[in-house]
SEMARNU-184031 format. One line per 8 residues: number of its first residue (from 1); their letters; for each residue x, y, z of C-alpha. Coordinates in steps of 0.1 Angstrom, whole numbers, always signed. Example, Ala and Ser with C-alpha at 12.3 -4.5 7.8 and 13.67 -1.06 7.14 Angstrom:
1 = AS = +123,-45,+78  +137,-11,+71
***
This chain:
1 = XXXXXXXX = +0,+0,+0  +28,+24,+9  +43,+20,-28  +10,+29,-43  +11,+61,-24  +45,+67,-33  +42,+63,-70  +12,+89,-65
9 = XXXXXXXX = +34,+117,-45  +60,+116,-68  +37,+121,-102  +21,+149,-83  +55,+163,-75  +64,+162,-112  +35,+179,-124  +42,+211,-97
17 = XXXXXXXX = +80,+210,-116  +67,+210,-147  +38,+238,-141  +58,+271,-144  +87,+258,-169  +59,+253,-195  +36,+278,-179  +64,+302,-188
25 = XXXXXXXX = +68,+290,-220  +34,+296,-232  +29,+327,-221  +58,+337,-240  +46,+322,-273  +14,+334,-272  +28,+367,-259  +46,+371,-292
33 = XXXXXXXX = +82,+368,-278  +111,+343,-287  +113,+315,-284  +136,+285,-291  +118,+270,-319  +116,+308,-336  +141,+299,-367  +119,+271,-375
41 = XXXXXXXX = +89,+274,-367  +86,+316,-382  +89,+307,-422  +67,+279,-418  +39,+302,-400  +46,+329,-426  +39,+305,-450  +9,+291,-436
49 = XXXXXXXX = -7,+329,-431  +6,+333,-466  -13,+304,-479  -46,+314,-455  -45,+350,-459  -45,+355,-423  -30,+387,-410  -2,+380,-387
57 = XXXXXXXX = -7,+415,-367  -48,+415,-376  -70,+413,-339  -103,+399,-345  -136,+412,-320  -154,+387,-298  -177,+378,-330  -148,+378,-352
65 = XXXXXXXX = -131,+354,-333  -163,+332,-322  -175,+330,-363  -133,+320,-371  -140,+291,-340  -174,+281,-357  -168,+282,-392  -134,+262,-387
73 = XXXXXXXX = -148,+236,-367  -176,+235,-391  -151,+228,-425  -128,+206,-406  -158,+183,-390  -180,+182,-424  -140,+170,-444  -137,+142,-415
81 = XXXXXXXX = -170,+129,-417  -169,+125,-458  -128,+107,-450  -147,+84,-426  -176,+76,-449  -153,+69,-478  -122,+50,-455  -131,+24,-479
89 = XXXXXXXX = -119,+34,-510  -86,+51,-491  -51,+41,-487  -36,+30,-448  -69,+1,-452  -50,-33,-452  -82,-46,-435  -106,-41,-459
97 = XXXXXXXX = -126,-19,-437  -161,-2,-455  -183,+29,-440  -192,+23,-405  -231,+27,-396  -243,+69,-405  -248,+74,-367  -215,+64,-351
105 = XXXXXXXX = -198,+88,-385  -219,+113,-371  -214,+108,-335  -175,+98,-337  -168,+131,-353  -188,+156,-336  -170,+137,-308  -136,+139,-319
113 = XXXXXXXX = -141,+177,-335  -153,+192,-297  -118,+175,-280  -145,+150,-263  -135,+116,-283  -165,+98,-266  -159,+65,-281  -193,+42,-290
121 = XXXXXXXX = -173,+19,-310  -146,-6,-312  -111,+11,-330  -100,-22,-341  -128,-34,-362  -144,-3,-369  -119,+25,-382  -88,+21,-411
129 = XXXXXXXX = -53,+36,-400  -60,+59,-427  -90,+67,-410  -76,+71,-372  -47,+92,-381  -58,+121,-410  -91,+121,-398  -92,+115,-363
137 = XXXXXXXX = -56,+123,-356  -57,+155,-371  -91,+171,-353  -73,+156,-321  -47,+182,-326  -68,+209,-341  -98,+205,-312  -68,+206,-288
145 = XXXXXXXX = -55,+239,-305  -92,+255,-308  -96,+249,-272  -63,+264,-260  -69,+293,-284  -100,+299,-269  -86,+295,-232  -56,+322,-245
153 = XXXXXXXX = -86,+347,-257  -100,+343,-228  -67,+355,-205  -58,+383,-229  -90,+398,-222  -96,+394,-188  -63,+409,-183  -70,+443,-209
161 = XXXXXXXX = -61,+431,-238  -71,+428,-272  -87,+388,-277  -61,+385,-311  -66,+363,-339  -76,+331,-341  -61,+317,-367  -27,+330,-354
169 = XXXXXXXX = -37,+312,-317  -49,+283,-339  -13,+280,-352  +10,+287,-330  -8,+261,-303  +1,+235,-331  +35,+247,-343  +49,+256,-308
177 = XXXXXXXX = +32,+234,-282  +13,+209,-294  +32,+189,-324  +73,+196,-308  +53,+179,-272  +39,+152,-292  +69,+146,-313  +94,+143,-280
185 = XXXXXXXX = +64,+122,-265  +61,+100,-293  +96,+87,-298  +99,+85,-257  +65,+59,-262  +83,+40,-290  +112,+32,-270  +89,+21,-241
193 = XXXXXXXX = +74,-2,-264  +40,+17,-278  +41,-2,-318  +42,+24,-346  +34,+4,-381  +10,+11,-408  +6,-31,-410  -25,-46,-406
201 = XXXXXXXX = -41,-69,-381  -10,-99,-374  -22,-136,-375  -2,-157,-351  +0,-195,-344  -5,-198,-307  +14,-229,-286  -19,-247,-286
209 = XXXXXXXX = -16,-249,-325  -52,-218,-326  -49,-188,-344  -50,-151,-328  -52,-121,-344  -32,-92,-329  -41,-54,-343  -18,-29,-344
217 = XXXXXXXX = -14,+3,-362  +5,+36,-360  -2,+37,-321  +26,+60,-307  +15,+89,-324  -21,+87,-316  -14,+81,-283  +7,+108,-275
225 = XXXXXXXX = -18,+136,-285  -47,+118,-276  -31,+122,-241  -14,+160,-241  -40,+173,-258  -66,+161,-234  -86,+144,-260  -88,+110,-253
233 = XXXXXXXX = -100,+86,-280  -82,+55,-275  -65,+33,-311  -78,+3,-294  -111,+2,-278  -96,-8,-245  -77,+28,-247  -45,+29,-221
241 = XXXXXXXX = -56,-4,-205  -45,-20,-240  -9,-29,-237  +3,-17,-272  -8,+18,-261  +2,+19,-224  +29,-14,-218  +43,-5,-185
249 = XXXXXXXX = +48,+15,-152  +72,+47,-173  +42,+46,-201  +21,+52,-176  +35,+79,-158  +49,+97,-189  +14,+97,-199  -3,+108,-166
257 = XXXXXXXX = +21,+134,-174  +14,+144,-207  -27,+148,-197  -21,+172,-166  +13,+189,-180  -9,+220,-202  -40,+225,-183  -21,+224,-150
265 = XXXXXXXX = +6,+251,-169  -23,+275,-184  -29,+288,-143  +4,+298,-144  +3,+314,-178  -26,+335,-167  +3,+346,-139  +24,+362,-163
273 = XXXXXXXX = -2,+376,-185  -19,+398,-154  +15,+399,-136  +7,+384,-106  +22,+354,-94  +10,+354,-59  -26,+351,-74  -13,+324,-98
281 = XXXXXXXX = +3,+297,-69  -29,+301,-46  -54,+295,-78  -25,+267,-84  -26,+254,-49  -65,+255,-45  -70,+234,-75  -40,+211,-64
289 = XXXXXXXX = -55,+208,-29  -90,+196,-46  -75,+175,-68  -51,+158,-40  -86,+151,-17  -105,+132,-49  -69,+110,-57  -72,+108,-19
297 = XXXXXXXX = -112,+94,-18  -107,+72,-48  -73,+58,-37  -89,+46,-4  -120,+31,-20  -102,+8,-40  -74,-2,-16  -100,-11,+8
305 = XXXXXXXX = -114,-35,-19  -154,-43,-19  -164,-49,+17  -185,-82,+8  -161,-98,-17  -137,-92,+14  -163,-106,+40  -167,-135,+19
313 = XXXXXXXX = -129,-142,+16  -124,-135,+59  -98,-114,+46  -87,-77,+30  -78,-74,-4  -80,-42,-30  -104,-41,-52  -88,-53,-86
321 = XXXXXXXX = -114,-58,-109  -114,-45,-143  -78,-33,-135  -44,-38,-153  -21,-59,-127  +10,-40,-141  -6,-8,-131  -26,-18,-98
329 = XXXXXXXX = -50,-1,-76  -28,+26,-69  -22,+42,-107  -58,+35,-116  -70,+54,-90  -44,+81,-102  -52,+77,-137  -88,+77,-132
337 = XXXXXXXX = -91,+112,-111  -67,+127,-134  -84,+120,-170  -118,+133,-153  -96,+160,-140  -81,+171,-171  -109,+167,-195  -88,+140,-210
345 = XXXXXXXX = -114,+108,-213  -82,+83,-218  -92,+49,-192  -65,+27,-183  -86,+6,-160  -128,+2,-166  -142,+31,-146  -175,+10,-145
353 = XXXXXXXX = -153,-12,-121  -144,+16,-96  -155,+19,-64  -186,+45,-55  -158,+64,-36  -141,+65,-73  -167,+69,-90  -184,+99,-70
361 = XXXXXXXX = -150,+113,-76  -148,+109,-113  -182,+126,-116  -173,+152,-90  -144,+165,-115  -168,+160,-145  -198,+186,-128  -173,+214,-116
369 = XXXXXXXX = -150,+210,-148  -121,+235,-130  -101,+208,-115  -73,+211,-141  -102,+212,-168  -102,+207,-205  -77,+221,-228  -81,+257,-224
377 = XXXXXXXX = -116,+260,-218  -108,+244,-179  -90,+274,-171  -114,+300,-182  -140,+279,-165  -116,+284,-135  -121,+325,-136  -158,+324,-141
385 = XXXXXXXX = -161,+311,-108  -139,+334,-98  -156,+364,-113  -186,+348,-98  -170,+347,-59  -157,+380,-64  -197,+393,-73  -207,+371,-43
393 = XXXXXXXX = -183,+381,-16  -186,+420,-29  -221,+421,-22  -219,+404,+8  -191,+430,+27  -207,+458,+3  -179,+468,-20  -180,+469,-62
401 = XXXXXXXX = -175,+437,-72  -139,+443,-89  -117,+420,-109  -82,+430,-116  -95,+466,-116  -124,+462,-135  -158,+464,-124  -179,+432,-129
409 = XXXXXXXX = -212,+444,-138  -246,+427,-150  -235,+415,-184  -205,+398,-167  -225,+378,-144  -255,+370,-173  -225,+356,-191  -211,+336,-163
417 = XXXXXXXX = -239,+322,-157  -247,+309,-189  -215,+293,-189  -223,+279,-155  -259,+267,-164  -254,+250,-194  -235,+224,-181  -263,+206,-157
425 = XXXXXXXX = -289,+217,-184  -270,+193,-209  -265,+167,-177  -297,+164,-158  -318,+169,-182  -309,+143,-214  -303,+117,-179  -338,+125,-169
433 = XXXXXXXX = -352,+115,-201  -335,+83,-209  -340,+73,-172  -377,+78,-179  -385,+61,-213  -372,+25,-220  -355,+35,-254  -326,+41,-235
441 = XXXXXXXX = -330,+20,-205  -320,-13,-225  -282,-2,-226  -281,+0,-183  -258,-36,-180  -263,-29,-135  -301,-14,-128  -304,+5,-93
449 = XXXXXXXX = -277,+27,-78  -249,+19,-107  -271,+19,-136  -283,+59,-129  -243,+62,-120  -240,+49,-157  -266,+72,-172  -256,+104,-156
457 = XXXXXXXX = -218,+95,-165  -222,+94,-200  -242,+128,-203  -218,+144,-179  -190,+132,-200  -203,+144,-229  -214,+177,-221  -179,+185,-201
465 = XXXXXXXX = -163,+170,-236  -144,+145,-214  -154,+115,-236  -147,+85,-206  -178,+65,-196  -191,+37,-170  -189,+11,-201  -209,-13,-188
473 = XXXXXXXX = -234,+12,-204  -246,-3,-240  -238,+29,-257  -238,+21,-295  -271,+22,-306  -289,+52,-326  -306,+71,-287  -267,+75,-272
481 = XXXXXXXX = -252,+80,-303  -275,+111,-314  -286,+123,-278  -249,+121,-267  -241,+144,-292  -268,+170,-287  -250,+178,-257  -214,+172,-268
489 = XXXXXXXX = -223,+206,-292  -237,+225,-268  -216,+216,-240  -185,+231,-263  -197,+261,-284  -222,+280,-265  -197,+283,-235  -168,+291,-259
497 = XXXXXXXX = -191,+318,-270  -200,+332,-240  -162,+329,-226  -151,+350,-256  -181,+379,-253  -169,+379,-216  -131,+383,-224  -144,+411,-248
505 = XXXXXXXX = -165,+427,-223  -137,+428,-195  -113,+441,-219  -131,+472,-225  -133,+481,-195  -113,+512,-180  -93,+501,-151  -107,+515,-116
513 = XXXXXXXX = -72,+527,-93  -71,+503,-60  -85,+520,-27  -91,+506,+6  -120,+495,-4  -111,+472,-33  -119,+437,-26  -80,+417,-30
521 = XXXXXXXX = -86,+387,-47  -50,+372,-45  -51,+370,-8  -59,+333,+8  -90,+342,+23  -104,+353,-12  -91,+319,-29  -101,+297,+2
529 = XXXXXXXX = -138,+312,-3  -134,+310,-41  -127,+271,-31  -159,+267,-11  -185,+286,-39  -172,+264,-59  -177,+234,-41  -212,+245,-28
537 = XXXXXXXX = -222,+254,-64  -215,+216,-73  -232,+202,-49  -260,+221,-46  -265,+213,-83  -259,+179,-88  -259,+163,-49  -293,+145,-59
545 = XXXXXXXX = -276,+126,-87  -246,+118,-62  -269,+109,-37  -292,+88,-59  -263,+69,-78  -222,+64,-62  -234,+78,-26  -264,+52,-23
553 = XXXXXXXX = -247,+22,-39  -219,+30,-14  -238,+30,+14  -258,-3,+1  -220,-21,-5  -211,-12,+33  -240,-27,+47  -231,-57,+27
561 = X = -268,-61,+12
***
């Protein structure tokens, strides 16, 4: 037990090493300042505005910048879905694979377009390599880069300046932070054994004289910015549980790595944006505090195994089911907190097997969305709740809600809340319905506690764009495939939207001088209350779902019924 808890505290002190080395370095790309891939990367950009006709110095307004998001997203997901439909007649297809079914196209890549990769297929049998790497491998970088573009937006706003240009964001999170990371990542997974082979599926002779057939494809570099990018989609359908994509204990952590290393840096970008550091560490420290208590809850659950498997055996054991023995309890639970965490979706253990404790956790991360958060978009989340503590806590002590020396007024808060709201609409609701009509209900594998665990799971994965589920849910069929996606759409783009008019609005604004009576929000009083409206907001929320699924079947395991 002491070992699991050891491999966990020195991940975690990896990640705080990391944070404001690539903080730092983002910041100063997207600040426009040098950098050490300048001599290579600055005539390829050139030559990419050249070819776009994209301004280099052009700034774009809120609408500007949210029509560039949509319309973008829009090209790149309708090209996808036509490479998908027609993977049959492409090259990179040595198993003869034809058009999967209209509704999993559709699904798959809306999915894989919002930086949600919910999976409701099998990779193996279902997609060619042609198809997993230029369709799906490229929106995994480009959904990556949208997101951070948006998240940059966001921060140059909120700290007075202009929101820039998209299409300049869009490229320089793929030339100087996504593809170098994923390159260094990807030949670090090779040599740990991740296959990289545009073969198809390997027929072996076994010892007992059967045949087995063994897929592979080019795994490494899906698997690297599937993982750094916080998207998720798995090349096998058993995702970083599959040995080809995850084979041992230094895949692992280099990959727990890769999924925390940007979202976990962006807080400290914001730092050097706004100039403040002390505001940046207790934001940092807040989130890492949270974070720490869910590994915390979900590690115990599953080192104290299931109390009636454990009655039955008169003895203790972890709870090991549906887990990877190279990994163990102790980098599952890990794993499991982070990928809900981050956004990310990537499994390396069945999160249908977790504990309650693990599971209330997983969902936990998935309602408040701020706990590293998705690519980008999980740090702006961050701020609106700070926006919305700061309007809170000023009218409680009576002072002008300020932020950064700018007053936050009623348009502030209408868009705050509408990126606040939208999430349990997109949750509760769509769980609601398919818990009430039987179209649905066929897919729940565990009725009672688990099965409304399952349902909620896969809405609230969608709608955070996370993309993991509970997969004893039956998930491929025409309901989940086109009511998933419903709120996979509006669970990205009308936040995004309402972010970017936010970071528009706060920009300009004139800056109000400090008095005595200016609320301080990088104090630890402020950030410890931040920490609690948070919280309180979450619950309040979503505490009957909790209650009614990984709470209650908790409760029912420990009484041993």
């Amino acid at each position: 037990m002491g070992q699991g808890f050891l491999q966990i505290a020195l991940t975690l002190c990896m990640v705080i090493a990391i944070t404001p080395l690539l903080g730092q370095y983002i910041a100063r790309v997207f600040l426009g300042e040098s950098t050490i891939l300048d001599p290579i990367m600055n005539p390829i950009e050139r030559m990419l505005y050249l070819l776009g006709g994209v301004g280099e110095k052009e700034e774009m307004t809120a609408w500007q910048y949210i029509r560039a998001v949509i319309s973008s997203n829009l090209i790149m997901g309708i090209s996808v879905c036509l490479l998908i439909s027609f993977q049959g007649i492409l090259p990179w297809n040595p198993n003869g694979l034809g058009m999967p079914r209209w509704d999993i196209v559709l699904h798959t890549t809306i999915s894989f377009l919002t930086n949600t990769d919910q999976q409701h297929y099998t990779g193996e049998t279902t997609l060619s390599h042609f198809s997993q790497t230029a369709a799906l491998g490229f929106l995994m970088f480009t959904s990556a880069a949208t997101g951070l573009a948006v998240g940059i937006a966001f921060i140059r706003g909120l700290t007075g300046r202009k929101l820039g240009n998209f299409y300049v964001d869009i490229t320089r999170a793929i030339t100087r932070i996504l593809l170098p990371l994923s390159i260094i990542g990807a030949i670090a997974l090779l040599a740990l054994g991740v296959p990289q082979t545009l073969e198809g599926t390997l027929a072996v002779q076994t010892l007992d004289g059967g045949t087995q057939y063994i897929a592979r494809g080019p795994v490494a570099s899906f698997e690297i910015i599937k993982l750094l990018g916080n998207n998720g989609g798995g090349f096998f359908a058993a995702n970083s549980a599959h040995p080809f994509e995850n084979p041992n204990g230094a895949s692992n952590l280099l990959e727990i790595i890769a999924m925390i290393a940007i979202p976990s840096s962006l807080i400290y970008t914001y730092g050097v944006f706004a100039n403040n550091k002390k505001q940046t560490w207790l934001l940092f420290w807040m989130v890492f505090i949270i974070y720490i208590v869910m590994i915390w809850v979900t590690a115990v659950g599953e080192v104290q195994g299931n109390p009636i498997i454990n009655q039955a055996l008169n003895t203790e054991l972890p709870n090991l089911e549906g887990k990877e023995v190279r990994f163990g309890w102790a980098e599952t639970a890990l794993w499991a907190v982070t990928t809900t965490a981050t956004m990310t979706g990537a499994v390396n253990g069945m999160h249908d097997s977790l504990m309650p404790q693990g599971i209330f956790s997983s969902l936990f991360n998935l309602f408040v969305q701020i706990i590293w958060g998705g690519q980008g978009t999980g740090t702006a989340y961050l701020f609106i709740y700070l926006i919305l503590t700061v309007f809170i806590t000023g009218l409680m002590v009576g002072r002008t809600p300020e932020f950064l020396g700018r007053k936050i007024e009623q348009r502030e808060i209408f868009l705050a809340s509408v990126v606040l709201l939208i999430h349990p609409i997109m949750v509760l609701v769509p769980s609601a319905i398919a818990l009430a009509y039987p179209i649905s209900l066929s897919g729940i594998s565990n009725p009672g506690f688990h099965g409304i665990s399952q349902v909620v799971y896969e809405y609230a994965s969608a709608a955070a764009n996370n993309g993991s589920g509970l997969e004893g849910l039956k998930d491929n069929t025409l309901w989940w495939n086109l009511s998933s996606s419903f709120s996979i759409l509006a669970g990205r783009y009308i936040p995004m939207i309402a972010i970017l008019l936010l970071a528009d609005s706060m920009s300009r604004k004139a800056t109000v001088p400090q008095t005595r009576g200016t609320l301080r929000t990088d104090s630890l009083l402020f950030t410890t209350v931040t920490a609690f409206v948070t919280i309180i907001l979450a619950v309040l929320t979503f505490f009957p779902v909790l209650a009614l699924g990984p709470v209650a079947e908790g409760l029912k395991l420990a009484s041993g019924s």
